[in-house]
C-alpha positions in Angstrom: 100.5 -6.8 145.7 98.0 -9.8 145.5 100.8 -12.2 146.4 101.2 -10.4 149.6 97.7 -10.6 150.6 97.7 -14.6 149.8 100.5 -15.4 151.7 99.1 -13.5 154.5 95.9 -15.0 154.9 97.5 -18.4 155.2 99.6 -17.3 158.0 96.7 -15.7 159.8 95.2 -19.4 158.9 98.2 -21.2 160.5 98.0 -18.8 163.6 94.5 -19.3 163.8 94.4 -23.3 163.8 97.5 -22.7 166.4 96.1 -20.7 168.5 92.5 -22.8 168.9 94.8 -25.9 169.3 96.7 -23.9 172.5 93.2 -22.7 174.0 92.5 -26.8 173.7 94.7 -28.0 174.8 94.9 -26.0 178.1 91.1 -26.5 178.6 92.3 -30.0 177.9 94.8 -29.8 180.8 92.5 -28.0 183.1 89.3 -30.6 182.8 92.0 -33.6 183.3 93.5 -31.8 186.3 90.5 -31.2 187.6 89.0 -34.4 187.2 91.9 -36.3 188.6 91.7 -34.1 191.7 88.0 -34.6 191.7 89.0 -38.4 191.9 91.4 -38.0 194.9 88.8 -35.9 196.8 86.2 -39.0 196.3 88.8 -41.3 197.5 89.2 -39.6 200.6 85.2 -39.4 201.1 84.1 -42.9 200.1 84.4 -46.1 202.5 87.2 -48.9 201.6 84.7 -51.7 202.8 80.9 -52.1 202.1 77.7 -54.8 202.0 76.2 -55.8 199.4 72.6 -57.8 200.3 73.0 -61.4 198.6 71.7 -61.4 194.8 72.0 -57.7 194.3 74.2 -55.9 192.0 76.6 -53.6 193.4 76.5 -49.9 192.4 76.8 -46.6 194.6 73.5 -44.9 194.7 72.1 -43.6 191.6 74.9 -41.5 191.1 76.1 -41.6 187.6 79.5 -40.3 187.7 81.5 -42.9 190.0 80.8 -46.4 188.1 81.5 -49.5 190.0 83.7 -52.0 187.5 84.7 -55.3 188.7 88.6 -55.8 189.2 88.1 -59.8 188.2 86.0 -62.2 186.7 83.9 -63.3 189.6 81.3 -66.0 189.4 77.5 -65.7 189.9 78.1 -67.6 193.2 80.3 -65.1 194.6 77.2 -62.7 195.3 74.8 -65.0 195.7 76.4 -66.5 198.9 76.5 -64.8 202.5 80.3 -64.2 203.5 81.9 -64.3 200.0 84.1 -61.2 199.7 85.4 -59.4 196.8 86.4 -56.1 195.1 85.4 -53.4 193.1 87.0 -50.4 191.4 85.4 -47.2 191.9 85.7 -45.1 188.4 85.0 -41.5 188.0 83.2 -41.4 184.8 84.1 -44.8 184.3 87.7 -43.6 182.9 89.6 -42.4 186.4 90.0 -44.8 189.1 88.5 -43.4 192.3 89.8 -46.6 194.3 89.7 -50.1 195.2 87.2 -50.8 197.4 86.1 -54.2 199.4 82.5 -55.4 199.4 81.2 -58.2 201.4 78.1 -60.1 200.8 75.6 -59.9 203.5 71.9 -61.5 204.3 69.3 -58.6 203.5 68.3 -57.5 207.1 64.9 -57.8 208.6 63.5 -55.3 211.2 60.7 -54.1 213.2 60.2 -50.4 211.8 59.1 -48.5 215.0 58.8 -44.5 215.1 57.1 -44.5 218.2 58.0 -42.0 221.0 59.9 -43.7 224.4 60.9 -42.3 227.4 64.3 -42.4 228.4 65.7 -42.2 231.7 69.5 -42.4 232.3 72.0 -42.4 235.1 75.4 -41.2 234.0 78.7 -43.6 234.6 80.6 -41.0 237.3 78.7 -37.3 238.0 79.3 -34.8 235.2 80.6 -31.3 235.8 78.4 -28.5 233.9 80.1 -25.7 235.4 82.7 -24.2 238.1 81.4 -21.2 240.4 83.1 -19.5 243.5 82.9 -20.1 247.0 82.5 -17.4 249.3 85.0 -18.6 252.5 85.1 -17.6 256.0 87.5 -14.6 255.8 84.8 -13.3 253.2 86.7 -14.1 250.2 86.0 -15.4 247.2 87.4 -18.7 245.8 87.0 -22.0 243.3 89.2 -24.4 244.4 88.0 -27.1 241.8 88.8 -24.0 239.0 92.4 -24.1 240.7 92.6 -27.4 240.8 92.2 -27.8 237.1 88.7 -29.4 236.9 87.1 -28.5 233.5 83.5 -28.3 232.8 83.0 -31.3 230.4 84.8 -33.3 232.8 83.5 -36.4 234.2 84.2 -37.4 238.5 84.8 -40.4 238.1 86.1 -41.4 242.1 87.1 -39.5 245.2 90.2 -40.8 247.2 89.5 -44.1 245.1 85.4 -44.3 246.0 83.7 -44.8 242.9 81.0 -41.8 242.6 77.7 -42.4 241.1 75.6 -39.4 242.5 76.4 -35.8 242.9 75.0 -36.5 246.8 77.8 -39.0 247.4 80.1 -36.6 245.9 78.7 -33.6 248.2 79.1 -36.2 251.2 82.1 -37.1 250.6 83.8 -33.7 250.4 81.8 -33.1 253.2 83.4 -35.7 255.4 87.1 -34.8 254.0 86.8 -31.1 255.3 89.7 -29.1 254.8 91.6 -32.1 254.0 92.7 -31.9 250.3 91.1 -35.1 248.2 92.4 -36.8 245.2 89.5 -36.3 242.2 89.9 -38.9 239.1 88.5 -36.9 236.2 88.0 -38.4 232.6 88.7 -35.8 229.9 87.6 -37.2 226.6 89.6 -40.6 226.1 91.9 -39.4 228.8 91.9 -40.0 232.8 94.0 -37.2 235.0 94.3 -37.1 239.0 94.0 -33.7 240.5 94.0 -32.8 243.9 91.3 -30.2 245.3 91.3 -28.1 248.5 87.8 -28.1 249.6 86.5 -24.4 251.6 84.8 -24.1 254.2 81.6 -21.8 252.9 80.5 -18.7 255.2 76.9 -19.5 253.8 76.1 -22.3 255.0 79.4 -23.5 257.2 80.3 -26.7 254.7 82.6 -27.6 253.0 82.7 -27.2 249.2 84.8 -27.7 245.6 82.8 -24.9 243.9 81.5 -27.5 241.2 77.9 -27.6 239.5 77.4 -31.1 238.5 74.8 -33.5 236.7 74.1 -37.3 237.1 71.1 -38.4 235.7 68.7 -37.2 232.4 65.4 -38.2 230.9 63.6 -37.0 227.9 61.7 -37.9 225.2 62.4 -39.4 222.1 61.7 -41.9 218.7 62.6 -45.2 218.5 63.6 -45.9 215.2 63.4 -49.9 214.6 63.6 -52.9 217.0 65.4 -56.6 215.8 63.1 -59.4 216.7 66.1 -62.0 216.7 68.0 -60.5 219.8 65.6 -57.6 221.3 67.1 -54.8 220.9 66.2 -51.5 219.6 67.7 -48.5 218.4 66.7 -44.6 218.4 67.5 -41.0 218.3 70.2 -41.8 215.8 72.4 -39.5 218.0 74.0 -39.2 221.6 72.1 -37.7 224.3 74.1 -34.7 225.5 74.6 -32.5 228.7 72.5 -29.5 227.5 75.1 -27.3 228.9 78.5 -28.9 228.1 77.0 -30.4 224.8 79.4 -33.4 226.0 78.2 -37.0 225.3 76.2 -38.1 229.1 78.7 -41.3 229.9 75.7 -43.9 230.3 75.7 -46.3 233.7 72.3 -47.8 233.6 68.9 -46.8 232.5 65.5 -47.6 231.2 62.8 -47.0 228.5 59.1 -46.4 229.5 56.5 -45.7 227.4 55.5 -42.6 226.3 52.5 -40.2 224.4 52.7 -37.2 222.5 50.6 -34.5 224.3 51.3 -31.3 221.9 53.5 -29.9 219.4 55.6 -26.5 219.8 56.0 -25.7 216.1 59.5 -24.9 214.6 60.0 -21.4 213.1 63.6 -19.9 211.2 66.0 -19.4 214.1 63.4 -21.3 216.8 63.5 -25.2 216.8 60.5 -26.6 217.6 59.7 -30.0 219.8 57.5 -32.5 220.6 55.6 -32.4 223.5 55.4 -35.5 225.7 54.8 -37.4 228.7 56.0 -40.6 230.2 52.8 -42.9 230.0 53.7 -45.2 233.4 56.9 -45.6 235.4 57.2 -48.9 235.4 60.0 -49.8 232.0 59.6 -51.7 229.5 63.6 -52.1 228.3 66.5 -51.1 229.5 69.4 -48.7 228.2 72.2 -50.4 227.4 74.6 -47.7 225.6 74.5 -44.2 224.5 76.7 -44.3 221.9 77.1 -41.0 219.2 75.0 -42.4 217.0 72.4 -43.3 219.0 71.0 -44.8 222.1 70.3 -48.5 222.4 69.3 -51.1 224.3 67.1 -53.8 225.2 62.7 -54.2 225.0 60.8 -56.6 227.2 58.2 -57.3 224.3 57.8 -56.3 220.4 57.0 -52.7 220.5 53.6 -51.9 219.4 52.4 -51.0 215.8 55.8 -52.0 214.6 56.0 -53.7 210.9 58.4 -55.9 209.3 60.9 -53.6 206.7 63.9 -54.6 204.6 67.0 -52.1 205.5 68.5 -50.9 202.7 72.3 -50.8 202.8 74.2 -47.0 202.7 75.0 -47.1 199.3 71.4 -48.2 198.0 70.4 -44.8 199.2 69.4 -42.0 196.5 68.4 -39.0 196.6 64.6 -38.2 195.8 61.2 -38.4 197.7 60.8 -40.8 200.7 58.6 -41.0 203.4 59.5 -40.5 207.7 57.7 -42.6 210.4 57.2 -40.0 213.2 54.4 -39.8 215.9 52.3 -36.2 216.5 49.8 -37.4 218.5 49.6 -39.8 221.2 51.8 -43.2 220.9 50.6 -44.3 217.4 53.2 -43.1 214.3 51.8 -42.1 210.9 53.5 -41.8 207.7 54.9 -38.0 206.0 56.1 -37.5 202.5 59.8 -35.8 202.4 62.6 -35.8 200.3 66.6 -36.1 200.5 68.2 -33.9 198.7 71.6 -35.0 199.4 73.2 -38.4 200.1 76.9 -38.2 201.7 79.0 -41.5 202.4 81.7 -40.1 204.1 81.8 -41.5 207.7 83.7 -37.8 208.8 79.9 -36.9 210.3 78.4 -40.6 210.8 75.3 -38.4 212.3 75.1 -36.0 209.0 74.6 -38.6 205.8 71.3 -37.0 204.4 70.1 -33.8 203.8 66.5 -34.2 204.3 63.8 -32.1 203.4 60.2 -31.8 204.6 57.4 -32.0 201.9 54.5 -33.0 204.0 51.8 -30.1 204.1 50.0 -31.5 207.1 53.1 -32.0 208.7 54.9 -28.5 207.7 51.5 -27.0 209.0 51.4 -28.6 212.0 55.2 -28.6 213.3 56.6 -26.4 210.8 59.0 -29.4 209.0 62.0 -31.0 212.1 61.2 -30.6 215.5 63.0 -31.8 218.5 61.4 -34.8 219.8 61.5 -35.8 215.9 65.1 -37.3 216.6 65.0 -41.6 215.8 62.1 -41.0 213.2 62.5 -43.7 210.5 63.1 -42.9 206.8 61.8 -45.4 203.8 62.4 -45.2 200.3 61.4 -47.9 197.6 59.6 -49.6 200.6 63.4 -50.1 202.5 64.2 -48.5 205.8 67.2 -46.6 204.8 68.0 -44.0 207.7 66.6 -41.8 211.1 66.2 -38.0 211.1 68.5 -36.9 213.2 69.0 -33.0 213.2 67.1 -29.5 212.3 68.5 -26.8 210.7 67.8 -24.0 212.9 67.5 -21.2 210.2 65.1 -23.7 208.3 63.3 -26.0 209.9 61.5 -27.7 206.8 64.7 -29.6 206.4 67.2 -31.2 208.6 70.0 -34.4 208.4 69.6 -37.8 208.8 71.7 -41.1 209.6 72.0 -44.2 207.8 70.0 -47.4 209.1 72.6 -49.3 208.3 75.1 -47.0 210.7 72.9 -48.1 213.4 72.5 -51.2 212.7 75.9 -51.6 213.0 76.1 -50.8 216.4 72.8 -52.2 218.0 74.6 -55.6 216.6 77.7 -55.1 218.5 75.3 -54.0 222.1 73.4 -56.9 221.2 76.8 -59.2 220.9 78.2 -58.0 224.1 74.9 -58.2 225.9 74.4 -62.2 225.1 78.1 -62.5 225.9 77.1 -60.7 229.3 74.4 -62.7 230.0 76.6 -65.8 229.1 
């Protein structure tokens, strides 16, 4: 009988050894699966292209899983030298190749850090329409002919019978003048123009003619500026779009200007209550003008350097880690003070250019005075290892103390292109 009991403890040894090899070798399977499709969703959420400031070393972040490994031998010149191009391979882990990406060698930018509040007042390219509401005619009946016609709200009136509109009292003219006569309306519609043709009705209320239309062309508020370039006078803030408040639809910018402004009060944020800043418009007169209103931000042009600004490096996206920082934002009156904060999460996917931080407030003075994000706060200036490196941008509404923020270097981006097309302009 002891033979028996030999020979089948080595079998339960064999079966043992196979069975842990089986469970490895699916966990095996599982962890390189995963990681591969770990790699694939990286690929799809990291840029192709990127800067590099001259003399640095390229890396993404502090983040330790995705490596940056150089796909040749290149020479020290090669990132020491403005303009030179060249690649990298992104590696998960240093093992999985995330992709190839391109990485161009830039001068470190040089800006004027701002976070001082600015008034804003713009007049919108065309009238927007905010709403649709019906017409009571003369045979007591109620109609919307500009509902029948097809007009949207979100739409933007761009000409009547060919008349550029620029004012909701030219438009109210106009379909004044036409009477019953039915007028051709040029509507833009996101990226897309239609012609409709409305019936305007005569209204029993007041005996004029009407479309049945709620319109908007002009806005001003209050907001930060987030840093101004010396070399070409422009400036950038908000680090978003202004929007109609009751479409939520980008305002389509025709002119406007920047005046000065002060912080008068503060309306403190709560969980499902955004706060704001309270302000006022210091003088009338402008000191800039508004050149776009773009959705990363509004931009434009200053007549002088913007006061208490200070020289800052701008730290490019993917220098930007996660850890404590401090925002540039103004509380009182026009002079900005400094606020200890801390992102909690850097993103580098351009799907939400707006949304590239997660931001969190750490500030006691400033959580007991405004409760953490505030509207008003918008354009306020992040720094981090003495490098401007984004704007706040958003609140959460269920938790004020934090909020998201946009890159500098996304804004910078485009306050170069305004200030390109406004010397070409000029030219």
């Amino acid at each position: 009988m002891k033979p028996i009991f030999v020979f089948s403890g080595r079998i339960s040894h064999r079966r043992f050894f196979y069975e842990s090899w089986r469970i490895f070798s699916a966990l095996f399977s599982v962890l390189v699966m995963g990681s591969l499709c770990f790699a694939l969703y990286l690929s799809s959420q990291l840029p192709d292209r990127y800067y590099l400031a001259k003399g640095e070393t390229f890396s993404i972040g502090d983040n330790k899983m995705i490596q940056a490994v150089s796909s040749s031998s290149y020479p020290l010149s090669v990132y020491s030298s403005a303009g030179n191009t060249f690649q990298m391979d992104l590696k998960l882990f240093g093992l999985i190749n995330i992709k190839d990406v391109n990485v161009q060698v830039v001068d470190r930018r040089v800006v004027s850090l701002c976070g001082t509040p600015f008034g804003i007042k713009m007049v919108t390219d065309g009238v927007m329409v905010v709403g649709t509401g019906n017409v009571t005619d003369m045979q007591s009946q109620s109609v919307n002919p500009a509902k029948e016609a097809g007009i949207q709200e979100g739409d933007v009136i761009l000409s009547v019978n060919g008349e550029k509109i620029s004012s909701k009292k030219q438009l109210t003219k106009l379909v004044s003048t036409c009477g019953a006569t039915p007028i051709s309306i040029t509507v833009r519609r996101g990226n897309d123009l239609q012609n409709l043709t409305v019936s305007p009705v005569k209204s029993s209320m007041d005996n004029d003619y009407h479309l049945g239309l709620w319109v908007r062309d002009s806005s001003a508020g209050i907001g930060t500026m987030t840093f101004f370039d010396p070399n070409n006078g422009c400036f950038a803030g908000l680090g978003h779009a202004i929007c109609d408040v009751d479409t939520g639809q980008i305002m389509p910018l025709s002119q406007g200007e920047i005046v000065e402004a002060s912080i008068i009060g503060i309306q403190a944020g709560s969980a499902g209550s955004p706060g704001q800043l309270q302000g006022a418009f210091v003088a009338d007169s402008p000191v800039g003008q508004l050149y776009q209103n773009s959705y990363n931000g509004v931009y434009g042009k200053l007549s002088s350097l913007p006061p208490y600004s200070q020289t800052i490096p701008m730290a490019q996206s993917q220098e930007v880690k996660e850890g404590p920082v401090q925002i540039m934002t103004t509380v009182e009156g026009e002079k900005p003070r400094l606020f200890d904060a801390y992102i909690e999460k850097v993103s580098l996917s351009q799907d939400e250019p707006t949304k590239n931080m997660v931001l969190r407030i750490t500030d006691p003075e400033l959580l007991e005075l405004s409760g953490g994000i505030v509207q008003g706060m918008s354009g306020s200036p992040i720094i981090q290892d003495g490098m401007l490196v984004g704007a706040v941008t958003h609140v959460f509404v269920n938790d004020p103390t934090r909020g998201y923020s946009i890159f500098a270097e996304n804004m910078d981006n485009t306050l170069l292109t305004v200030a390109a097309q406004t010397n070409q302009n000029a030219a």
